[in-house]
C-alpha positions in Angstrom: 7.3 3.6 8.4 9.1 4.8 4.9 8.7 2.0 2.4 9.5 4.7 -0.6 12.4 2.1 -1.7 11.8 -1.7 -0.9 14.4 -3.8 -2.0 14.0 -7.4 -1.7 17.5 -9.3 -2.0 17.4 -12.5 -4.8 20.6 -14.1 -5.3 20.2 -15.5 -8.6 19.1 -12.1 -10.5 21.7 -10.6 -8.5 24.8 -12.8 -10.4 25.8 -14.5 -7.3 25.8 -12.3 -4.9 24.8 -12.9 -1.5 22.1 -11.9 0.3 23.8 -9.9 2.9 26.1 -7.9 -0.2 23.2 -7.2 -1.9 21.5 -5.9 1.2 24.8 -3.9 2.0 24.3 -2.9 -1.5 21.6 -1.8 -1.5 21.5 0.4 2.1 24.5 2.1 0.8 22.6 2.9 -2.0 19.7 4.6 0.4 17.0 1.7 0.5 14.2 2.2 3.2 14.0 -1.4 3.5 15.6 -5.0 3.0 13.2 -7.7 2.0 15.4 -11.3 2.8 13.5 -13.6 -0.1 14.4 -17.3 -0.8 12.2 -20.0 -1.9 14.6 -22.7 -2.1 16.8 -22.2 0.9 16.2 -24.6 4.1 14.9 -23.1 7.5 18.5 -23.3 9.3 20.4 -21.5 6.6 17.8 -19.1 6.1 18.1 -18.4 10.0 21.7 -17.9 9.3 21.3 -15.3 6.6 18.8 -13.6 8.1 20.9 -12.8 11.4 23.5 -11.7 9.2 21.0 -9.3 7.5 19.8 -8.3 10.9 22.9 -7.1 12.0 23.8 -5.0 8.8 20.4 -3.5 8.9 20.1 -2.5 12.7 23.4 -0.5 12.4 21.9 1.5 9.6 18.0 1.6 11.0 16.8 0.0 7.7 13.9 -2.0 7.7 14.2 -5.7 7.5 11.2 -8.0 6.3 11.4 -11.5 5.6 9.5 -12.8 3.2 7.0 -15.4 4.0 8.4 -17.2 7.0 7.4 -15.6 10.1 9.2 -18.4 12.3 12.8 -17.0 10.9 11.2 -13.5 11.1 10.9 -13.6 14.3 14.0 -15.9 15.3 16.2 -13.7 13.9 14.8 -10.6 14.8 13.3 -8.9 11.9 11.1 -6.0 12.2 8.6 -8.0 10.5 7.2 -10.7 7.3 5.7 -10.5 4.1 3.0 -13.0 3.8 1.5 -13.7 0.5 -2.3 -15.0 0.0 -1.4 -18.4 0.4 0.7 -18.0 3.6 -0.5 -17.9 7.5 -3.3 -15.4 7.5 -2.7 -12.3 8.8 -4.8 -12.3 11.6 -3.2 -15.6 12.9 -0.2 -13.9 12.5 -1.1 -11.0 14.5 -1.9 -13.6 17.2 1.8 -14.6 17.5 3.3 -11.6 16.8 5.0 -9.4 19.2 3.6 -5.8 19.5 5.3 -3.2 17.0 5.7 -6.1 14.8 5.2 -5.4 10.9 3.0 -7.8 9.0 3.0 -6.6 5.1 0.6 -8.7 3.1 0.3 -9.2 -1.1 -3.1 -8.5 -2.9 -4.2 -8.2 -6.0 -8.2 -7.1 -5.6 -9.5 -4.4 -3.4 -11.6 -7.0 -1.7 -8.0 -8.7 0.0 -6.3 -5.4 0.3 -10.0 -4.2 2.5 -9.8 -8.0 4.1 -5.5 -7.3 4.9 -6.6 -4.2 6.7 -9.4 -5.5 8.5 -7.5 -8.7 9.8 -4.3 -6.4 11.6 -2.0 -5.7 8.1 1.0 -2.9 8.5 1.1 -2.2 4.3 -0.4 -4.2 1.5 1.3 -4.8 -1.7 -0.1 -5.0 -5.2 1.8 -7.7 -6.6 2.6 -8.1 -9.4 1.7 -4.6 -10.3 3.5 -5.2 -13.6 4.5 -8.8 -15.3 7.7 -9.5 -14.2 10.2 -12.3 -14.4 12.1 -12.1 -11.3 9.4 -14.0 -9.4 8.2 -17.2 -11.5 5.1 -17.3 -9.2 3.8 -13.9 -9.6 1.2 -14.5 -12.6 -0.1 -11.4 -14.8 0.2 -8.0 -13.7 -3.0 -6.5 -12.4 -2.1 -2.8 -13.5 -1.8 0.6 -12.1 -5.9 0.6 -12.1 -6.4 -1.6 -9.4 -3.0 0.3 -7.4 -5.9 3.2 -7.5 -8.9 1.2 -6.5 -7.1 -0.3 -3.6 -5.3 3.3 -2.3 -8.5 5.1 -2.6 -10.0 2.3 0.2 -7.7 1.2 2.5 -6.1 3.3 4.7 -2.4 1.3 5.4 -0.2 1.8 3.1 0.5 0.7 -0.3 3.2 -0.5 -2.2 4.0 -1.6 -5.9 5.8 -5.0 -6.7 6.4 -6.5 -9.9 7.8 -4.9 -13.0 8.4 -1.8 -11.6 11.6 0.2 -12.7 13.0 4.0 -14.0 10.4 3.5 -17.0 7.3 3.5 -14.8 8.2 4.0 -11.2 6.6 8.4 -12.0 3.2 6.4 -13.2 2.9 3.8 -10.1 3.9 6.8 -7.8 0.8 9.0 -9.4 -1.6 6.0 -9.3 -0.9 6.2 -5.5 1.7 4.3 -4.3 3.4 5.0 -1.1 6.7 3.1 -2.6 8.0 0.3 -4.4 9.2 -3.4 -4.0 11.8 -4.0 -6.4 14.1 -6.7 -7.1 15.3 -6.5 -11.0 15.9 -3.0 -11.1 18.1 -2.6 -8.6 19.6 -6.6 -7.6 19.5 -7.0 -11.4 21.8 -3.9 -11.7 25.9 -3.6 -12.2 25.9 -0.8 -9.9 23.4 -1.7 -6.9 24.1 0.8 -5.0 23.6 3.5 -7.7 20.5 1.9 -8.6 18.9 2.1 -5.8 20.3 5.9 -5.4 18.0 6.9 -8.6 15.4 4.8 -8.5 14.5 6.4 -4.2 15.2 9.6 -5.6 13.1 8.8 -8.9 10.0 8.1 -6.3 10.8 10.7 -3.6 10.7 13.2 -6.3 7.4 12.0 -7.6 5.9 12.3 -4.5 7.0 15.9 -4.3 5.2 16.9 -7.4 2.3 15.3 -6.4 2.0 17.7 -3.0 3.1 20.8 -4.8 
């Protein structure tokens, strides 16, 4: 499972683009995975989008992760869901999950990254790592401290959401990350698919350094 680049698609920072171009986008631009993320849209249309998403993604074997809603998830198809602390716990979710089926779960202390693993988590994610204002929800950033406490004790792996961009992506990469989730830095960007170019060649060269 490569998670270096995690792109999760918001219409909104993106200037109005859809879901599916932004996912396009972003694939073209060498993302590892497609992260399908809206709050306000209604379960039917989401369905819809996330079909569409499907299809763009399975011709390109990218990873695609919806966030939060493990009924579209698995309606549509997805490879698997991103649940956050106050979603369906994980190990319920492992219950009604298909074999092969990715759950990725948001923490922010060691003790719910160690609990994530335990209960049948694929990856955790430290989110935010960073404050950030592409998700109004996400609350302070919990810093590149905690990214080390939790990779040095779980054994999954770990990625970095929130605030992360060119600026900081060699730091979070060092601290331990196994990729990033990003929205801003690359949906927020003129050129998506250049974005997301850099910023997966900007981690995979990190990662280099660190095993020479």
């Amino acid at each position: 499972m490569n998670l270096d680049l995690y792109v999760i698609t918001d219409e909104e920072v993106s200037g109005n683009l859809s879901h599916a171009e932004i996912a396009r986008r972003a694939i073209a631009g060498g993302a590892d995975v497609i992260q399908l993320r809206d709050k306000a849209c209604g379960c039917k249309e989401l369905l819809w989008i996330g079909r569409v998403i499907r299809e763009i993604t399975r011709k390109t074997g990218t990873l695609f992760i919806v966030n939060d809603r493990l009924d579209v998830a698995l309606a549509c198809g997805a490879d698997g869901v991103h649940l956050g602390q106050d979603d369906m716990g994980v190990g319920v979710a492992r219950q009604i999950a298909p074999p092969g089926f990715i759950l990725g779960v948001s923490v922010g202390t060691l003790e719910e990254a160690v609990r994530a693993e335990r209960d049948g988590a694929d990856y955790v994610a430290v989110s935010p790592l960073f404050p950030t204002i592409s998700k109004n929800d996400a609350g302070p950033g919990y810093g590149l401290k905690v990214l080390q406490e939790i990779r040095q004790n779980v054994s999954v792996p770990v990625i970095a959401i929130g605030g992360v961009n060119r600026n900081n992506v060699n730091d979070v990469i060092a601290a331990g990350a196994d990729g990033i989730a990003v929205i801003s830095a690359v949906v927020g960007s003129p050129d998506i698919m250049k974005a997301a170019r850099e910023l997966r060649e900007m981690v995979r060269k990190s990662k280099a350094k660190i095993r020479s």
